[in-house]
Structure formats: structure tokens, C-alpha cells
C-alpha positions in Angstrom: 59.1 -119.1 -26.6 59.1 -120.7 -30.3 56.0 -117.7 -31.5 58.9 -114.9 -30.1 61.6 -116.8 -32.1 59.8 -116.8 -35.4 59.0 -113.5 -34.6 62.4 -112.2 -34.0 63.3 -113.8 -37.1 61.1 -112.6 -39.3 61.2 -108.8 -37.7 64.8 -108.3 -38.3 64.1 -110.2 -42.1 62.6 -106.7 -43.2 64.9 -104.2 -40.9 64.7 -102.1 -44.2 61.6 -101.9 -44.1 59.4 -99.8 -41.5 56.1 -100.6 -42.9 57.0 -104.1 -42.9 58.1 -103.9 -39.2 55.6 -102.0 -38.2 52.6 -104.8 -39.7 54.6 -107.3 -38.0 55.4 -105.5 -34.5 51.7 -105.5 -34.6 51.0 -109.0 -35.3 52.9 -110.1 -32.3 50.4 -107.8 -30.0 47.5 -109.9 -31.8 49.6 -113.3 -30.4 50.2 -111.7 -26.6 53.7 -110.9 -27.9 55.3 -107.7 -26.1 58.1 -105.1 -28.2 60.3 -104.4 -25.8 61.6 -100.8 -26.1 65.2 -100.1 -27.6 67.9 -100.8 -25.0 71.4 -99.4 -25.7 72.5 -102.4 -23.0 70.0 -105.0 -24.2 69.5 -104.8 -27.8 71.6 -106.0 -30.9 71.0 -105.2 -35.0 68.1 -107.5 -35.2 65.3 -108.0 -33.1 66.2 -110.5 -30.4 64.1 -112.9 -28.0 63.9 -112.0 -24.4 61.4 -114.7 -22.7 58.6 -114.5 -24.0 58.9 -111.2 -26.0 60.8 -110.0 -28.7 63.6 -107.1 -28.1 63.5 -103.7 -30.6 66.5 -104.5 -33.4 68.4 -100.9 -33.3 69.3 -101.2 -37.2 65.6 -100.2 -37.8 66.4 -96.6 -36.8 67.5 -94.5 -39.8 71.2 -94.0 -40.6 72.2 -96.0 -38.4 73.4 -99.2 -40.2 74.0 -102.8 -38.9 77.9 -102.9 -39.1 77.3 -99.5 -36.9 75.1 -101.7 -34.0 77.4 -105.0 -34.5 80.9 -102.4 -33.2 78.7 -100.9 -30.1 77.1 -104.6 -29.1 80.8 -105.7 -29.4 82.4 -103.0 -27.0 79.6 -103.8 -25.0 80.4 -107.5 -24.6 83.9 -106.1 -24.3 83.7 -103.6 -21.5 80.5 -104.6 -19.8 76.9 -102.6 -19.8 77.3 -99.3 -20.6 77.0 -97.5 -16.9 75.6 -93.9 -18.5 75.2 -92.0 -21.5 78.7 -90.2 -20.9 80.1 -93.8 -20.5 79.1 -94.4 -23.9 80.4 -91.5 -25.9 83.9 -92.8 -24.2 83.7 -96.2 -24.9 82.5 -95.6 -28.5 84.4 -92.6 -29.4 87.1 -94.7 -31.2 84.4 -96.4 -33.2 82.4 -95.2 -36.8 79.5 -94.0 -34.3 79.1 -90.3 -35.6 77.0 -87.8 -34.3 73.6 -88.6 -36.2 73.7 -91.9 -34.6 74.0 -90.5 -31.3 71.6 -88.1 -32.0 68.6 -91.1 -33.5 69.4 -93.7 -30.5 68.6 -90.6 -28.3 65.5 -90.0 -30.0 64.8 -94.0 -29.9 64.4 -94.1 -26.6 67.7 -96.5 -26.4 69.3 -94.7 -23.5 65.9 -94.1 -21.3 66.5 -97.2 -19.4 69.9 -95.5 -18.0 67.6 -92.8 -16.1 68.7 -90.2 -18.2 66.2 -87.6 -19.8 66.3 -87.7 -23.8 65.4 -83.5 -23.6 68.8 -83.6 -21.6 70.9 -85.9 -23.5 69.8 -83.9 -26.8 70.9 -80.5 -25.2 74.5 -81.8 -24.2 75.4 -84.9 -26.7 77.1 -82.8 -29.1 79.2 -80.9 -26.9 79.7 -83.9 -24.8 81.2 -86.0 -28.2 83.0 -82.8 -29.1 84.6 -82.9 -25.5 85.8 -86.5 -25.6 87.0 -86.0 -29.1 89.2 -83.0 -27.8 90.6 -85.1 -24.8 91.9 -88.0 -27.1 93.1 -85.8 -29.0 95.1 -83.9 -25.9 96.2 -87.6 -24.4 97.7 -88.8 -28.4 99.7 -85.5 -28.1 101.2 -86.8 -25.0 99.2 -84.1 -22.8 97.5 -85.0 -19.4 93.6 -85.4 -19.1 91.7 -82.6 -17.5 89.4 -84.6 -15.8 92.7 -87.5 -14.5 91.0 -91.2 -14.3 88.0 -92.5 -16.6 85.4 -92.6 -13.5 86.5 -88.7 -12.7 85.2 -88.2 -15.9 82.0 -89.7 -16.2 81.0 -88.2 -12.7 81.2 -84.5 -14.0 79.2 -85.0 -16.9 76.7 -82.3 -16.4 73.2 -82.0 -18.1 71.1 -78.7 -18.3 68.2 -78.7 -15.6 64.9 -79.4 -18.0 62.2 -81.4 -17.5 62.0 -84.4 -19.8 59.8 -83.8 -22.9 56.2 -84.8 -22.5 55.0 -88.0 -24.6 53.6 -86.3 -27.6 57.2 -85.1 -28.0 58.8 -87.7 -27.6 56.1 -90.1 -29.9 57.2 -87.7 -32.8 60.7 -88.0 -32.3 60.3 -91.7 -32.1 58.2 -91.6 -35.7 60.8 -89.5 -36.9 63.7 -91.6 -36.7 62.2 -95.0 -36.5 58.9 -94.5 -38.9 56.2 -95.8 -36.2 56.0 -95.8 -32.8 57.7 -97.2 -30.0 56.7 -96.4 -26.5 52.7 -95.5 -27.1 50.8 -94.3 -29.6 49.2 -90.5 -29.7 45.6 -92.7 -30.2 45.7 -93.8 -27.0 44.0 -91.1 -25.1 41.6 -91.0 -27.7 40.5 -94.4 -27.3 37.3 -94.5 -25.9 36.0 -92.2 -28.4 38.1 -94.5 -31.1 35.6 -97.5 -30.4 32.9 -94.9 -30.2 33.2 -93.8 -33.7 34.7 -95.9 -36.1 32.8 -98.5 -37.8 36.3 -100.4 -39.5 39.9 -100.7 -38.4 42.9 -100.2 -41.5 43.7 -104.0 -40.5 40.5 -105.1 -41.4 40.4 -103.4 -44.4 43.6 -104.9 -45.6 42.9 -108.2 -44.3 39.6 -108.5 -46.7 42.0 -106.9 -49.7 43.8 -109.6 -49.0 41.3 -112.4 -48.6 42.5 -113.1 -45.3 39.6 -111.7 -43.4 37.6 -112.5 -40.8 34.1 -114.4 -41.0 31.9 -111.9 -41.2 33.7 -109.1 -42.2 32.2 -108.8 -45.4 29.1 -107.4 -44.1 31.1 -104.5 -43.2 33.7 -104.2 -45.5 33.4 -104.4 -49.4 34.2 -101.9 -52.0 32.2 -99.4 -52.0 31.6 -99.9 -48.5 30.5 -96.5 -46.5 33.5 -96.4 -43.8 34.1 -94.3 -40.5 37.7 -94.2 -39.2 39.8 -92.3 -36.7 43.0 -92.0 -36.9 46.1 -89.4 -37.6 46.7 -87.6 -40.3 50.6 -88.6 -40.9 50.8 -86.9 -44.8 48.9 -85.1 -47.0 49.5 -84.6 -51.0 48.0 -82.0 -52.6 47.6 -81.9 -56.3 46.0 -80.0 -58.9 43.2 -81.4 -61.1 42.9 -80.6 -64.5 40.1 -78.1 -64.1 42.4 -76.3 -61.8 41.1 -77.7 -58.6 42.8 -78.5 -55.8 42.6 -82.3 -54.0 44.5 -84.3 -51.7 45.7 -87.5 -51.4 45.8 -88.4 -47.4 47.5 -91.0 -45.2 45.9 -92.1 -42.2 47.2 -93.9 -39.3 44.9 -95.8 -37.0 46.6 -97.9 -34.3 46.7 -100.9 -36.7 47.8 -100.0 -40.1 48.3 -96.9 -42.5 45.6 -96.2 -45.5 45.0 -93.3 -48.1 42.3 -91.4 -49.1 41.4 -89.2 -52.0 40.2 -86.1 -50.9 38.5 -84.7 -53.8 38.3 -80.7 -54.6 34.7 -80.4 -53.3 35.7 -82.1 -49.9 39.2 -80.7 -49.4 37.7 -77.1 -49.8 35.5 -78.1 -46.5 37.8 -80.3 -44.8 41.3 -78.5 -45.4 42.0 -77.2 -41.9 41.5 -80.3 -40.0 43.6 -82.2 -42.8 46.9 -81.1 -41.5 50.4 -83.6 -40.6 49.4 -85.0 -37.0 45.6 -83.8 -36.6 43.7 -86.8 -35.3 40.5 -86.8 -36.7 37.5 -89.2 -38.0 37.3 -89.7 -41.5 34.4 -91.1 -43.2 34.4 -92.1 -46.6 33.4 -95.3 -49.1 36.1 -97.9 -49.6 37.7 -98.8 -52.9 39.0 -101.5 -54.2 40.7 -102.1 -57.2 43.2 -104.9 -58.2 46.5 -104.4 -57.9 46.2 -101.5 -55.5 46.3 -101.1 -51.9 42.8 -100.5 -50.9 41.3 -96.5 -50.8 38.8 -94.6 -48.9 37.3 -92.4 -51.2 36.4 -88.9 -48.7 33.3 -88.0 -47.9 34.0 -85.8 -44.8 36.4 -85.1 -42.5 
């Protein structure tokens, strides 16, 4: 219990910061500590403790602010669980819940443990908050209800007929609005061959920047180290060198940390196609070191 407390703690201590999150979300795997997914009926702001495991703060998810989460987690605590997604817009109609947040905590995953389908919640939230908006609107104007009582209502909510998006979707939605990933990780079915072929992890790496590495580590990872990594490519920079070449400066996400690499013009001419936003690929490279810089992997192929 006490490792999930001081790891809710210091979680929701850097909700402004993804990166930050995202190191520490991974620490608490390393300690047998599970992220429970975002739960429009379980979570609050910050990241809370349930048993043993820590509970996914919704303030992490972009423009949506904490004051925003505190007015939902109250009307929740007013008015009980919320039953179903058109239960929610209701309740939270008369709140400073605008349509973006609807739109991220879809994305999040935050409604999924209702039973409702994010593909269909995205096709009808709009027109759904639209509709409610109308209907208050009707009722301060002294006019009757279309759909009579509350329940009525909630029961003829109707969803387009669409399957749920598949996982890769639903990953990048989950990058998009939180910055790292919630529910998986697009690695995973590339796993076997991501012990196969990579010779250092971007923990590791930044662990021995750091000095905090493990015994042993050294023999694998110094500057100037020769490197093999696979991971996704999550941004790529290109620039223009002074003799009017093109290189790249590239991001890549392994399931343990982000690290860039310089591409350099000779490289980038043979490696450009696979260096595109989402490939997942296996980089290898020599590391580089310098002090007061993240660490680099300088690109030998790709």
C-alpha cells in the first residue's frame, strides 16, 4: 500500500508534465505497481490509490484543467456513478465542461468502463451536448421536455452502428491527448523480435547518464558505445546543413523511455522512408554523451 501512496503522490506532483508522468508510470511497473486505466466513475485530478495500484489522474489529459475534474468528481459524489455516457452530458451540462473536454476523456479511454464504444461516443457526443443544450434551453423558457422524465431520456440516446476502433487507433488517440500511452503500447506485438534485436533499452541509457545505472551496464553502454534499438519513430526534424544537405533529428520511443538521434545527410538519404511519425523500426547507432545534454544516438542505419 505505502509504494502506491508515494507513488500517487509523486505522479499527480508533475500532472504538467507528460514526460515526467510517463518516467514515473513506468517506475511503478519496475515496483509491481499497476496504472489503472482512466475511469470517468473512479478517478479524480490527481492520481489516486486503489489497493495496491495507483488510479490514472484525469488532469494529465490536455485542456482539460483540474478545477474542470474537481466540478465532475463533485457531481459525481453528488448524484452517484455516472450510469452512461448520455447520463453524463446531463449531469454535467450546467458545468464549465465544454466540448474539447468531452471530446479528450473520450479519447482517454475514461468512459470504456461504461460499455460504450469510443468510435461511437465520438460519432454522437457533439450532437448529443448540442441536444441537451437545446432542451435546457426549451425547459428555462417554460416549454415541456421532448423526451418527459430524465430516465426517458437517457434510454433513447442512440449511437451509430460501428464497430469500436481497433487498438492501433485507439493507442494514437490515447498519445494524442494524453502524450503516452494508456491501455498498451504499439511495441507490444513486436516484442519477441524487440528482445531479439536490441542490444540497450532508452532506460538504460539514461540511467548510466545519470549515474544511476546498473552494475555492469557499463560494458554495454558508454559514449561512443555502438547501440541497436527498436522502437517508434514518434517525431522527426529535418534541417538543413550548411552545405545544403538535409539531416534529421529523430525521437524514438522504446517501451521504456524516449531518445533522439541525429540522422546525418549521408544516413537520412538512405534511411528517409522508414523515418516517418509512427514507423517502428530498429535503429542502430553510437551513443553520445555530452554534459549537460540528454544523451544522443548518433545514426548509423535505420
Amino acid at each position: 500500500f505505502y509504494p502506491a501512496q508515494y507513488m500517487a503522490a509523486l505522479l499527480s506532483s508533475v500532472l504538467d508534465s507528460p514526460e515526467k508522468v510517463a518516467r514515473y508510470t513506468l517506475e511503478c511497473s519496475r515496483m509491481g505497481i499497476k496504472i489503472l486505466p482512466p475511469d470517468i466513475n473512479q478517478s479524480c485530478s490527481g492520481f489516486t490509490v486503489s489497493g495496491k495500484h495507483v488510479r490514472f489522474g484525469l488532469a494529465v489529459i490536455k485542456n482539460i484543467g483540474v478545477a474542470c475534474i474537481n466540478s465532475i468528481v463533485a457531481e459525481r459524489e453528488r448524484g452517484g456513478a455516472f450510469r452512461s455516457y448520455a447520463d453524463f452530458v446531463k449531469r454535467c451540462a450546467g458545468l464549465a465542461v465544454s466540448k474539447r473536454v468531452h471530446e479528450n476523456l473520450i479519447k482517454a479511454g475514461a468512459f470504456d468502463a461504461l460499455g460504450e464504444k469510443r468510435s461511437q461516443l465520438l460519432a454522437a457526443y457533439e450532437s448529443m451536448i448540442d441536444a441537451e443544450a437545446d432542451d435546457r434551453k426549451r425547459n428555462l423558457d417554460g416549454q415541456m421536455s421532448l423526451f418527459g422524465g430524465e430516465e426517458e431520456k437517457e434510454e433513447a440516446a442512440q449511437y451509430p452502428m460501428m464497430d469500436e476502433f481497433p487498438l492501433k487507433r485507439r493507442l494514437a488517440m490515447e498519445k494524442e491527448c494524453i502524450g503516452f500511452y494508456i491501455s498498451g503500447h504499439p511495441l507490444n506485438e513486436y516484442a519477441e523480435d524487440v528482445r531479439r534485436l536490441s542490444t540497450a533499452n532508452v532506460l538504460e541509457i539514461m540511467q548510466y547518464a545519470s549515474e544511476e545505472g546498473e552494475e555492469g551496464a557499463e560494458e554495454r553502454i558508454y559514449d561512443g558505445a555502438e547501440v541497436s534499438i527498436c522502437g517508434i519513430v514518434s517525431e522527426v526534424k529535418s534541417k538543413l546543413t550548411r552545405a545544403g544537405q538535409m539531416m534529421a533529428f529523430v525521437t524514438l520511443e522504446d517501451l521504456t523511455g524516449k531518445i533522439e538521434s541525429l540522422v546525418f545527410p549521408k544516413v537520412y538519404a538512405q534511411c528517409k522512408p522508414y523515418l516517418v511519425e509512427d514507423a517502428v523500426v530498429k535503429l542502430d547507432g553510437r551513443l553520445s554523451f555530452r554534459e549537460d545534454e540528454e544523451p544522443k544516438i548518433l545514426c548509423n542505419t535505420v
